[in-house]
C-alpha positions in Angstrom: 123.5 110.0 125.0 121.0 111.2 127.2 122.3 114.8 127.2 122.8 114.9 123.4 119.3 114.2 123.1 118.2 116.7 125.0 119.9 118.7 123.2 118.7 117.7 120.3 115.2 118.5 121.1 115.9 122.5 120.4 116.0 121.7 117.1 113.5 121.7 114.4 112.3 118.3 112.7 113.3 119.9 109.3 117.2 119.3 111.1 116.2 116.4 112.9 114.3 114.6 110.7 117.2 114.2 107.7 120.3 114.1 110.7 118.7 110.7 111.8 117.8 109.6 108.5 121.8 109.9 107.7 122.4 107.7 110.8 120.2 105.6 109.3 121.6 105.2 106.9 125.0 104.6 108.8 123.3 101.8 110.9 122.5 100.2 108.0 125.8 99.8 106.5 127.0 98.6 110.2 124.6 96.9 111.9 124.9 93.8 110.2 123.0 91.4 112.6 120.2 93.4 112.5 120.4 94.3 108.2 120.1 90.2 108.5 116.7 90.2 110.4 115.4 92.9 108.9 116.3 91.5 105.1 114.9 88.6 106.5 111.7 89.4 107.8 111.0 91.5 104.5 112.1 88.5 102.3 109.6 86.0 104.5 106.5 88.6 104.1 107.2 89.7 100.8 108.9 86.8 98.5 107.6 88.5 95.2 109.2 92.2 96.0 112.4 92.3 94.3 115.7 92.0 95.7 116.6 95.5 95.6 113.4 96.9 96.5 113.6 95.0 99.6 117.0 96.3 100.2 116.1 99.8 99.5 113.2 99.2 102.2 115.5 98.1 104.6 117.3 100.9 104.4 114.3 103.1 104.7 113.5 101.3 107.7 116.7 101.5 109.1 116.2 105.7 108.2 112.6 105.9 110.0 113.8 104.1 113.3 117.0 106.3 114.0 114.6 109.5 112.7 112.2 108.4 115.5 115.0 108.1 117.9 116.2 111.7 117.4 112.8 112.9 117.4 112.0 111.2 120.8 113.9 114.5 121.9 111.1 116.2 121.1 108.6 114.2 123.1 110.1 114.0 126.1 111.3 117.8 126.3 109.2 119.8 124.1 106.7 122.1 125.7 103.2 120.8 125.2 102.2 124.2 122.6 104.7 122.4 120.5 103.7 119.0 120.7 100.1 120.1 119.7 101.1 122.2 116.9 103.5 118.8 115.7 101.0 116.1 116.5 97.8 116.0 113.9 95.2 113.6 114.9 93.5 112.3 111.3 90.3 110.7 112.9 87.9 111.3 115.4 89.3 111.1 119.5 87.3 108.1 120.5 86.5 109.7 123.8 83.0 108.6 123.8 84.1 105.1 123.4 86.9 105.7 126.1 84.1 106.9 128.7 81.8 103.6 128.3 83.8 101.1 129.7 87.1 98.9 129.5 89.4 99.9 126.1 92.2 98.0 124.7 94.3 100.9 122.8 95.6 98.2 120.4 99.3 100.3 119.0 101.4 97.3 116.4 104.7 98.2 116.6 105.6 101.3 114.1 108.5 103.3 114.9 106.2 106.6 116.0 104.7 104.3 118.6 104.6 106.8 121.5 103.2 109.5 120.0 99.4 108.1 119.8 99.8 108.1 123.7 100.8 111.7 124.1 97.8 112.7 121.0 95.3 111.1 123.7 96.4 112.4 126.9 97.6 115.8 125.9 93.5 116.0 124.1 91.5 114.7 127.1 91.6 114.2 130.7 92.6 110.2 131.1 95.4 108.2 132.5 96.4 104.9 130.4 98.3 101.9 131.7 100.5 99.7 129.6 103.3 97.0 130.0 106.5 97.7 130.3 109.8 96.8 129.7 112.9 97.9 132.0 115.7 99.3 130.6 119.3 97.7 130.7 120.7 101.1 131.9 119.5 102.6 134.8 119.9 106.6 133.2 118.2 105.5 130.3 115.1 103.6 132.5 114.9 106.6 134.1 114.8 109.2 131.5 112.0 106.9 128.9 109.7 106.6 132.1 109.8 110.5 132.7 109.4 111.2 128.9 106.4 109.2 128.6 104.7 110.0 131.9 105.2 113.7 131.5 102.2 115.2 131.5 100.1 112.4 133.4 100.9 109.2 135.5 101.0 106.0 133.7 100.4 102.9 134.9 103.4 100.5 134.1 102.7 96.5 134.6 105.6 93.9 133.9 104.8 91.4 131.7 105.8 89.1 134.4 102.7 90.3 136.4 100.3 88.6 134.1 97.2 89.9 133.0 95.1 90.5 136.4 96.9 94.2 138.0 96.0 94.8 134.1 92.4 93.8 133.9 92.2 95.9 137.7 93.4 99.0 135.9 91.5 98.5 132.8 88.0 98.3 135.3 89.2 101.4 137.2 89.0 103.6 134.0 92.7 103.1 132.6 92.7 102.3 129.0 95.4 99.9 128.1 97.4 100.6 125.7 98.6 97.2 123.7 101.6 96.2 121.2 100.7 92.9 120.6 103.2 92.3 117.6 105.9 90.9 119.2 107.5 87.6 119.1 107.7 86.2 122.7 107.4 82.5 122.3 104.7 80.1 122.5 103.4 81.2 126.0 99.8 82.5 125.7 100.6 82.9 121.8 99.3 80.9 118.7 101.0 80.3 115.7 98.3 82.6 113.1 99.8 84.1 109.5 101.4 87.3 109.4 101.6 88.0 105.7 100.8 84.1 105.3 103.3 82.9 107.5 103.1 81.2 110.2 104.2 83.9 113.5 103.7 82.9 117.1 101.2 85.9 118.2 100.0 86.7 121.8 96.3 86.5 122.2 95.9 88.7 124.9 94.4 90.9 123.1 91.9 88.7 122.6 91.6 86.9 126.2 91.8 90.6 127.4 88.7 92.2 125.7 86.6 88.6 126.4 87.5 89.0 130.2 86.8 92.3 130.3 84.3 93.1 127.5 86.6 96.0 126.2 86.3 97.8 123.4 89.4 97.3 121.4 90.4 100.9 119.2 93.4 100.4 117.0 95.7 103.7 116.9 98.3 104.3 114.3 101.1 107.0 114.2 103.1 107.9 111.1 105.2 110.7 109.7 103.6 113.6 107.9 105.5 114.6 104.7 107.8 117.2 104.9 109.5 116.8 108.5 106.3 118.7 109.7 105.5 116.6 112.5 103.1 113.0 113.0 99.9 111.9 111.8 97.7 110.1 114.8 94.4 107.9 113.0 92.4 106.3 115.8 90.5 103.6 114.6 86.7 102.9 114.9 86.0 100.1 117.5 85.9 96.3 116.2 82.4 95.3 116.2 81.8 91.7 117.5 85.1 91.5 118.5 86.4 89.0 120.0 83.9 86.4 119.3 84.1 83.2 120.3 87.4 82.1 118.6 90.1 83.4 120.1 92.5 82.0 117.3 90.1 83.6 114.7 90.1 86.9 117.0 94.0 86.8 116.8 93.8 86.0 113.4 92.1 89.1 112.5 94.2 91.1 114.2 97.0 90.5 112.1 95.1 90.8 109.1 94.5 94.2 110.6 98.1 95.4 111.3 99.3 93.8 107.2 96.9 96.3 106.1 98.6 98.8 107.8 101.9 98.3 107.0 101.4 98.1 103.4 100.2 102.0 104.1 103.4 103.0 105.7 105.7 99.8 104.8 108.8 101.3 106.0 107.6 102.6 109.7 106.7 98.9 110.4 109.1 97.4 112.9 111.0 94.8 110.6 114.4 94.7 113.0 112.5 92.7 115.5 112.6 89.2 115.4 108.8 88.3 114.3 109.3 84.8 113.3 112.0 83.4 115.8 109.5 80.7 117.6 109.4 78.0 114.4 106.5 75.6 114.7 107.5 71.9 115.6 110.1 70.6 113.1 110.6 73.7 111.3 114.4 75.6 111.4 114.9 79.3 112.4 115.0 81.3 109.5 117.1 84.1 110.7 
C-alpha cells in the first residue's frame, strides 16, 4: 500500500482526485459497518434532511475520505514548490498571534486535516506539537510520522501522557495543534450538543488555554473546486475565550465546528463514532 501510494503521488489531483472518488464510491457499497455509522451520525444531526439526501451525503463523504487518502501521496512525497503552488491559504497566517505566546491550533476533524499543518510550517519558521496516535502496522507508523514531519520536527505526545509534556511544549514556543472532535468517553469530556444532541466532548481545549492562557486559532482545510488543490482559512483568535465555564467554553466550540460543517458538509468526518458514550440510561444508537 505504501508503495502504490508513492506511486501515486506522480500523478496530478485532476487523476487523483476522481480515482479516489470511484473508490469511494466502492467503499461505500462495501463497507457496511461503517455506511451504518456514517447513516447514522447524519440521521442524529440532521433528522429533517431527507432520506436520500442523507444517503447521497454519505456517499459523498465516503468519496472525500478515500480522495484525501490518495492525495496524502502528495503530502508526504511531493516537493515543497508543489505543495505551495497546491495549498492556498484563504485568510491571514496568524503569525503575529503565533509569536505572542501559548496557541491552541484548534483543527475538527475534516478529511484534509493535515494540510493546515504543512500551510503553517512550509509559510513560517515554527515547530508544532500535537497528539498522536500509533499505528497498528509498524510500515505504516513509520511512513505517516515521516510524511508529516517532513520538512520540520514535530513534537508527538500520547494521549496517555496527559496534558503536562503538552502544556511544557506549548510554553517553549510549540503551538499545539488540537482535534478535539472525537468521541473518547467520559474521561475529561462533558456531554454538550453537537447539532443538538447530546456528544461526550473533551474539554481540553478549554482546561488547555485556562492553564496556559493560550490563544486558541481555529484552522480549516477544504478542497478547492476543480481537483486544483486545498483551501487553508485560519481563523481570528476567540476573544474572552475560555471564560470561566469550561462547559460553556466546550459548548461554544461545538457550536463553532456545526458552522463549519454546514460549509463543507461532506469533508466532516461522519464515519467516526461521535455519539458512542450515551448519557446514563440512554441506548447506543449505532
Amino acid at each position: 500500500m505504501i508503495g502504490l501510494l508513492w506511486l501515486a503521488h506522480f500523478l496530478p489531483l485532476w487523476i487523483l482526485g476522481p480515482v479516489g472518488e470511484t473508490l469511494g464510491s466502492l467503499l461505500f457499497i462495501i463497507m457496511k459497518p461503517r455506511r451504518h455509522i456514517t447513516l447514522t451520525n447524519l440521521a442524529t444531526c440532521f433528522p429533517d434532511m431527507p432520506e436520500a439526501e442523507r444517503r447521497d451525503l454519505a456517499r459523498r463523504h465516503f468519496q472525500a475520505y478515500s480522495r484525501s487518502v490518495l492525495e496524502r501521496s502528495v503530502l508526504w512525497w511531493a516537493s515543497e514548490k508543489r505543495l505551495r503552488r497546491l495549498i492556498q491559504i484563504d485568510s491571514a497566517l496568524p503569525l503575529d498571534t503565533l509569536q505572542a505566546g501559548p496557541t491552541i491550533l484548534l483543527c475538527p476533524h475534516f478529511v484534509c486535516l493535515e494540510i493546515p499543518g504543512i500551510a503553517l510550517v512550509l509559510n513560517s519558521s515554527l515547530s508544532i506539537c500535537t497528539i498522536y496516535t500509533r499505528q497498528q502496522d509498524a510500515v505504516v507508523d513509520a511512513a505517516l510520522l515521516k510524511g508529516r514531519s517532513r520538512f520540520r520536527p514535530v513534537k508527538l505526545f500520547s494521549r496517555e501522557q496527559g496534558v503536562k509534556p503538552i502544556i511544557r511544549a506549548m510554553r517553549e514556543g510549540y503551538p499545539f495543534i488540537m482535534l478535539p472532535d472525537m468521541d473518547f468517553g467520559l474521561k475529561d469530556a462533558e456531554f454538550v450538543p453537537f447539532f443538538g444532541v447530546p456528544a461526550a466532548t473533551l474539554t481540553a481545549t478549554a482546561r488547555i488555554a485556562a492553564a496556559t492562557k493560550a490563544n486558541v486559532v481555529p484552522m480549516i482545510a477544504t478542497f478547492l473546486p476543480g481537483y486544483k488543490g486545498w483551501k487553508v482559512t485560519f481563523y481570528p483568535a476567540w476573544e474572552n475565550y475560555p471564560g470561566d465555564d469550561i462547559v460553556e467554553a466546550t459548548r461554544r466550540m461545538n457550536a463553532f465546528i456545526e458552522e463549519r460543517v454546514l460549509e463543507a458538509p461532506a469533508e466532516y468526518f461522519w464515519a467516526h463514532k461521535r455519539f458512542k458514550t450515551r448519557p446514563p440510561g440512554e441506548a447506543s444508537i449505532y
